[in-house]
N, C-alpha and C positions, 0 to 999 in steps of 0.2 A: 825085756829090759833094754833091747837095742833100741826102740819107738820110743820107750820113757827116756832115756838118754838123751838122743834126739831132739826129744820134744822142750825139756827143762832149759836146756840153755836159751835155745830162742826167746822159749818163755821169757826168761827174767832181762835177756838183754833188750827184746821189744819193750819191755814193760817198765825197765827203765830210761829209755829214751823217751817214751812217750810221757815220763814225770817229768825227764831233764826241757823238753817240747812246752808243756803245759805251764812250768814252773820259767821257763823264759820270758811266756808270755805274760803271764803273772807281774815279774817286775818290769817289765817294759808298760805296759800299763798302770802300776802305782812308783814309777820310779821319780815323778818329782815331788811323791811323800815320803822319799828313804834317801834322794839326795839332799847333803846340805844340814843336814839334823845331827852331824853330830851322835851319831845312833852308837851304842856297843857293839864289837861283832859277835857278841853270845846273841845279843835280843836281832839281830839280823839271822842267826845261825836259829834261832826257834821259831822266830817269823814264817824263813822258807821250809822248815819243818813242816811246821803243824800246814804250811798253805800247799805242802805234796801232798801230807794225806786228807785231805778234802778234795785232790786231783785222784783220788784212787778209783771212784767210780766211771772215771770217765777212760781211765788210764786201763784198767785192766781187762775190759770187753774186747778192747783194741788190741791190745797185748796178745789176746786168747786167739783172738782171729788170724791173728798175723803169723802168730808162734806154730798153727796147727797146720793154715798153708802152707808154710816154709816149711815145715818137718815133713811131712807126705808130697810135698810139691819137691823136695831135694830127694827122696824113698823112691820116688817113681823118674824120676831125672838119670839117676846112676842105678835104677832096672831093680832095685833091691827089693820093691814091692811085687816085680814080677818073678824075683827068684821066690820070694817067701810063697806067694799063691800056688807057686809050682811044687812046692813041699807039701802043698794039701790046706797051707794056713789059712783061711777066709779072709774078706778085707773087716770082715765084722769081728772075727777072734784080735784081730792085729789095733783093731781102735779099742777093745773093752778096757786096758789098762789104762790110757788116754781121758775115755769115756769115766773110770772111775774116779780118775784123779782131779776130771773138771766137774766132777759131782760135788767132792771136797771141797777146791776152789770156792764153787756156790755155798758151800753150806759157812766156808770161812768167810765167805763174804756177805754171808748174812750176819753174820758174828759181830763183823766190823762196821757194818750199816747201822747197827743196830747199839752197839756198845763205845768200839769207838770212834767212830765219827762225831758222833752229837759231844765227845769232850772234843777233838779235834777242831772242831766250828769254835766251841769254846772260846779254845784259845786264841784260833786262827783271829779270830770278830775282836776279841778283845785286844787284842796285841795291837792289832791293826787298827783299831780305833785311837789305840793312846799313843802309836805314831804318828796318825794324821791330828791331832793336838800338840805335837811336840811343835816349840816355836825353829826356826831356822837355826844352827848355833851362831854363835857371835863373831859375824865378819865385817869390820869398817873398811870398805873400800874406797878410793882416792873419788873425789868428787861427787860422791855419791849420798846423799840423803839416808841416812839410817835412821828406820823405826819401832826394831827389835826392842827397846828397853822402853818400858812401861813410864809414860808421861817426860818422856825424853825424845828429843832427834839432834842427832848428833853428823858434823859432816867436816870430813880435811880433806887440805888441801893435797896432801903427800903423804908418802908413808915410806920410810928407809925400806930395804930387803930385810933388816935383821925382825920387822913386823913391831917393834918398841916406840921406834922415834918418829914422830907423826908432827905437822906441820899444819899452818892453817887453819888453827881447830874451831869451830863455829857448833855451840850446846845451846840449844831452845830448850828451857824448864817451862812445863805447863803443866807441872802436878799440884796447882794453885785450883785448878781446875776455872780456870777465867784466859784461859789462851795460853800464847804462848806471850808472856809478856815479860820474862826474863831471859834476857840472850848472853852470853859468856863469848868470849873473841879473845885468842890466845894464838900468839909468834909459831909458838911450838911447845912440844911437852913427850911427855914419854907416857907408856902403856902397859901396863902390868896385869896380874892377876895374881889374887889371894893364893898360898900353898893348897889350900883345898879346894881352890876354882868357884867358889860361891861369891867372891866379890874384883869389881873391877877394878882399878885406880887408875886415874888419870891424872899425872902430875903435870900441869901448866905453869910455861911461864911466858911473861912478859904480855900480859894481856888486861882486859876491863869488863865487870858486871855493868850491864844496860838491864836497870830496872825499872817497870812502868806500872805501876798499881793506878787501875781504873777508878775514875770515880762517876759511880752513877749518877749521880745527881746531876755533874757536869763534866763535860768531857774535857773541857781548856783548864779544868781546876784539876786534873789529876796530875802528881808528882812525878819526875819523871828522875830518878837517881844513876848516876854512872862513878864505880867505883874502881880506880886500877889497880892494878897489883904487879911484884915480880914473879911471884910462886904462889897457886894455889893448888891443893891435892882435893878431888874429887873422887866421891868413892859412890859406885853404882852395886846394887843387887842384881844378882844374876841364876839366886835361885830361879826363876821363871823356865830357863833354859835347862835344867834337871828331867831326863826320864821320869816321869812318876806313873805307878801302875795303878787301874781303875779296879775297883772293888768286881770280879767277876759275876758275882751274885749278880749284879745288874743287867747283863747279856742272859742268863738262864732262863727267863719268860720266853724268849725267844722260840718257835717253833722247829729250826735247826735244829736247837740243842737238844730237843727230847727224845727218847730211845719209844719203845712200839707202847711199850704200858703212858707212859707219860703223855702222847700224843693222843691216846685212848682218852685217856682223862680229863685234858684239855679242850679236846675237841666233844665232849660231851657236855662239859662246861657253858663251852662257848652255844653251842645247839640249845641246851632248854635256856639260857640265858635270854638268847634271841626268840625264842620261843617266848619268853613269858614279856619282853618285851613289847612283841606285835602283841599280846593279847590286851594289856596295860595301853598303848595306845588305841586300838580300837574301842575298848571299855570307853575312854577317855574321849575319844570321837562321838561316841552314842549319847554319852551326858552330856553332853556342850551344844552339840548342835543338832538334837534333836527334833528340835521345834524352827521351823523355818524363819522365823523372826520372833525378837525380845521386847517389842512394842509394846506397852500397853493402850490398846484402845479406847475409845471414848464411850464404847458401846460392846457388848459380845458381837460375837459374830456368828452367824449361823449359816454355814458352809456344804454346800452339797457335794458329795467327792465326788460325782460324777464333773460337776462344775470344774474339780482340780486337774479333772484328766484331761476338760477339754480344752485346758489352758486357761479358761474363765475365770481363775481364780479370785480377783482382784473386783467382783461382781458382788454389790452390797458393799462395801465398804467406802465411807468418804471418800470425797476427791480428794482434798487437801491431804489426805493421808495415805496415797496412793505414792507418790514419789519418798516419804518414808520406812517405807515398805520395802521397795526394789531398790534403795538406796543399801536400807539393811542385810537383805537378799546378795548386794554384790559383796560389800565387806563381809557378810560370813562365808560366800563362795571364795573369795579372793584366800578369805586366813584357810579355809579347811585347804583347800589348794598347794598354800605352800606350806602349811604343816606335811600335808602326806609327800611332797617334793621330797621334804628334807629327809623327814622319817624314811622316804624310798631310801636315799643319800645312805643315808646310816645303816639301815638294811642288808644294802648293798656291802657294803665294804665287812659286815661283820660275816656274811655270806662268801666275799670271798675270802676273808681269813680262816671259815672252817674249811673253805676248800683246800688252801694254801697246807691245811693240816692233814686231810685227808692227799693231799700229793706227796708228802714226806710217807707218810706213812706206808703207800702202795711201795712208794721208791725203796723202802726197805727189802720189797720182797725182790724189786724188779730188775736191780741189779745182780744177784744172784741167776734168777734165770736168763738174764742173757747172757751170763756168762754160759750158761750150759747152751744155749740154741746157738753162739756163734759161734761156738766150734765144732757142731755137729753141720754150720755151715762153710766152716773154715777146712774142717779134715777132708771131707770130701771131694770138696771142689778143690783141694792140694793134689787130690791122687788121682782128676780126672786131668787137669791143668800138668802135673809131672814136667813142672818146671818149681828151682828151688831158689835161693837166694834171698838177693832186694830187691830184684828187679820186677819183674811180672806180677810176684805172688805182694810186691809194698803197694804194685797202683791199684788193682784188684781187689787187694784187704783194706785200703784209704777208701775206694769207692765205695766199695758195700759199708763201710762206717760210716762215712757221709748220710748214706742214705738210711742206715739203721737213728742216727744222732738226727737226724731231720725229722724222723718220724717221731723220736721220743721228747723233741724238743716243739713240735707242732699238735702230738697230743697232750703236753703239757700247757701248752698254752689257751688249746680249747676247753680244759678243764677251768683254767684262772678266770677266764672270763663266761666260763657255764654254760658253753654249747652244748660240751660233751660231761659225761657223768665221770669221776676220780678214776670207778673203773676200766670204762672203758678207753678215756684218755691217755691213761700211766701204763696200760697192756696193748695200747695200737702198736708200737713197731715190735715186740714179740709178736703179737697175732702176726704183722704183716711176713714177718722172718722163719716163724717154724714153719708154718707150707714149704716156705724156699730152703729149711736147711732139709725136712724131711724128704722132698724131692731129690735133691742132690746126694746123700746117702744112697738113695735106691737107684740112682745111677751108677754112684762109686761101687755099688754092689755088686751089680748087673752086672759091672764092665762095659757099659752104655759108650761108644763113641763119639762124646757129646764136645770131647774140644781135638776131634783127629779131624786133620783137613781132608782127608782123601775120603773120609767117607763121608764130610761135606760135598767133597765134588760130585764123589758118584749119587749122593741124589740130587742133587744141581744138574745134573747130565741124564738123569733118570727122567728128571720133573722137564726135560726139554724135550727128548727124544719122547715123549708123551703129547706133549703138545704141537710135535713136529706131524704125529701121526693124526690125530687129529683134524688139524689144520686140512693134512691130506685126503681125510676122509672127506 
């Protein structure tokens, strides 16, 4: 109970920081699609929800490594793991509770790979789409050209503090759809909005309509009307600027979204699809262009196929029909050519969408097991290292993430593009990490003085006094 104590707070406080970490970076990278809109803080408050738990795959391998160094690295700091060894306890009895509890860990996190994550993406994809739609909300600033409102720009010259009384006012109407050929110019006016926020009003006065209706026919013949006025009220639509949510059904195809049976299905889909595609176009290659030219000649021809092998083809046949022949010859080389280009083209991308499926799919598993292989490399290397805190044990556990997230991020990408096969792509930085946690273990076990400086030295002074002797032979 003392080691699961230990262990659970790191746990959750690494694993929160490493949300609060991910989820900053998050909006610092879509922060000029959430300033300025006018957003609800509930639809801000679900936004950064659902976009933590879509950071949880990344967040809690981190977490696990961090948590198990810190907890045997603080065990072995203040001697506590050499009082327990000295009671007779193993370092193997002392990690099993550990050991079980990051077993659980994996199996909850396959739960959540599996179940909720793909609604988690859900949300996250759709929410965030129908942010990055939302227009800017409605701000006329002093000299400035506004485009916000649908077949309108509007621009003043001033605007009071109290945000009402605006000055200079200059309205281009081109919901004529023929320019902007109605302009409005007003002293000043006031600014309003409907109780329910769906309409604007703009009461002007002291100003003139400048109308100019085109005329095609001739341009010196078109009317040109200017009408003053002391007060006009102008009333805009501003539904436009409303949150509206998108039908989620429409994100669900998406390969994200689907849990292990769905990805199953899809991705079997997609395989004979493509399958019975290349077979449809090769069929379709054999009938078309079977026959090396659609000439008819003026005569048969009577062709030795030794003659075609030896390039002679063109032997007995008119001259005069010798250049429509190799004319015919290049246009059907030229179309078969870029038929099979394109058909590659298509190929290709439908290849890597079933890959794209088969990577979600492993990811399911793969997140789970490293959860259990970095803490079998985290606990160890805590109780050989017998340093505890943020210090040693945060640059140590950021390093070896580094290099586990480079591995899983560089077998991922050799998979998209098909160097390497889903499996062994999506299982390279487990492969490369269970050697190095299971090594580590059988040091921690040992009692291996694998981070004591002195018995660094003494074989540094060993490996000398060896080569001294040597030298002197």
């Amino acid at each position: 109970m003392l080691v699961l104590r230990s262990y659970l707070g790191p746990l959750a406080l690494t694993f929160f920081i490493a949300i609060f970490v991910l989820l900053m970076q998050f909006l610092w990278k879509y922060v000029d699609d959430l300033v300025g809109k006018g957003l609800p803080w509930n639809m801000i408050a679900e936004l950064m929800f659902y976009a933590s738990s879509t950071f949880v795959p990344l967040a809690l391998p981190l977490a696990i490594l961090l948590s198990s160094l810190m907890t045997f690295g603080n065990l072995g700091e203040h001697y506590e793991l050499v009082a327990i060894k000295a009671s007779g306890v193993s370092l193997r009895r002392i990690m099993t509770p550990l050991i079980i509890l990051s077993i659980l860990i994996g199996i909850g996190a396959f739960y959540f790979s599996n179940v909720v994550l793909p609604i988690a993406n859900l949300k996250f994809h759709s929410i965030l789409f129908d942010i990055r739609q939302q227009k800017l909300s409605f701000n006329l600033q002093e000299g400035i050209y506004y485009y916000g409102l649908d077949g309108y720009v509007i621009k003043i010259g001033d605007k009071e503090k109290d945000g009402s009384l605006i000055r200079d006012v200059m309205i281009y109407d081109h919901t004529s759809g023929q320019g902007k050929t109605t302009l409005t110019l007003a002293e000043w006016g006031t600014m309003d909005q409907t109780p329910d926020g769906r309409f604007l009003i703009l009461t002007l006065y002291n100003g003139a309509n400048y109308d100019e209706n085109p005329n095609q026919s001739s341009a010196s013949a078109s009317p040109f009307m200017r009408m003053r006025f002391e007060k006009e009220v102008r009333r805009f639509d501003l539904s436009g600027f409303e949150f509206n949510r998108t039908d989620e059904d429409l994100f669900k195809n998406n390969f994200q979204m689907f849990n292990l049976k769905q990805l199953e299905y899809s991705r079997d889909s997609l395989y004979q699809k493509h399958i019975q595609e290349k077979n449809n176009f090769s069929l379709s290659m054999y009938r078309n262009y079977y026959h090396y030219s659609q000439h008819q000649l003026s005569k048969p021809i009577q062709m030795d196929s030794i003659l075609v092998f030896m390039g002679d083809f063109l032997k007995g046949i008119n001259y005069d029909e010798h250049s429509k022949i190799i004319d015919n010859a290049l246009n059907t080389s030229r179309n078969v050519k870029s038929s099979i280009e394109a058909r590659s083209d298509f190929y290709e991308n439908e290849l890597r969408l079933i890959r794209r499926h088969d990577i979600e799919w492993h990811r399911k598993y793969t997140l789970s097991v490293a959860c259990i292989i970095l803490f079998f490399v985290g606990a160890p290397l805590g109780a050989i290292i017998r340093k505890g805190g943020l210090g040693l044990p945060l640059v140590v556990a950021t390093i070896l993430f580094i290099l586990f997230h480079i591995a899983s991020t560089t077998g991922d990408k050799y998979v998209r593009t098909g160097v390497l096969t889903p499996f062994m792509g999506m299982w390279l930085s487990s492969a490369l990490f269970l050697p190095l946690g299971i090594w580590l273990s059988f040091k921690a076990v040992t009692d291996s003085p694998l981070m004591d400086s002195d018995a660094w030295g003494k074989l540094f002074r060993k490996r000398n006094t060896e080569q001294n002797n040597e030298s002197s032979n």
